[in-house]
N, C-alpha and C positions, 0 to 999 in steps of 0.2 A: 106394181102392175097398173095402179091406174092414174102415178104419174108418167108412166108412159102413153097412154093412152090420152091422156091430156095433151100431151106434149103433138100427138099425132091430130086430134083435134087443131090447134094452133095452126102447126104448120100445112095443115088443109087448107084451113082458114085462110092463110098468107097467101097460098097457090091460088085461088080462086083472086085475093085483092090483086098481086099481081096480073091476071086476067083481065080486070076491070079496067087496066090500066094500059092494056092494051090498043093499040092502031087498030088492029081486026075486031070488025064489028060482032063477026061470030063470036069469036074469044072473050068479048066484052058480055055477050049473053049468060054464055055458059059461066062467068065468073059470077055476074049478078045470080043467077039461077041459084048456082051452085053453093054462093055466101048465105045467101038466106035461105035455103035449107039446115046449113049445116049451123046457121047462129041460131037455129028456132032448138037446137040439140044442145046447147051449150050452156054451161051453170056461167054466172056473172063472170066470177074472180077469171075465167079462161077467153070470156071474150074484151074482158077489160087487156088484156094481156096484148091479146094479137089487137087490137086498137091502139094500144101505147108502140109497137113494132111496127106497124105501119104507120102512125105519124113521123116517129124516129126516122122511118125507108123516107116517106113524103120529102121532109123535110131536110134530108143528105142531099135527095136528087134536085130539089128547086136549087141549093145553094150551089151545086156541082154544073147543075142549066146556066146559072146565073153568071158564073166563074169561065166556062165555056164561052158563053157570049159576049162578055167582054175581052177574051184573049184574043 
């Protein structure tokens, strides 16, 4: 039960960072809004988690940008 619950914490989490990452300026709020509410609810070991998944996302997408613009 409550590594699912974990698991639904994370992937909140990620919905919001995705937001941030957002063009829409709204979309961008509601993510910041929405990430710091929900990291002010979060034990370490689950926000360390969704920070390592979003460096890993980060960092697929510059090299995928990077790849793209050179083609």
């Amino acid at each position: 039960m409550q590594a699912t619950y974990l698991k639904q914490q994370q992937a909140e989490l990620l919905a919001f960072i995705f937001a941030l990452c957002s063009d829409d300026p709204n979309q961008k709020l509601i993510g910041e809004l929405g990430a710091f509410e929900l990291m002010k609810e979060l034990n370490e070991s689950v926000l360390n988690h969704a920070v390592d998944c979003y460096s890993i996302l980060k960092s697929k997408t510059e090299t995928y940008t990077k790849e793209a613009i050179n083609d």
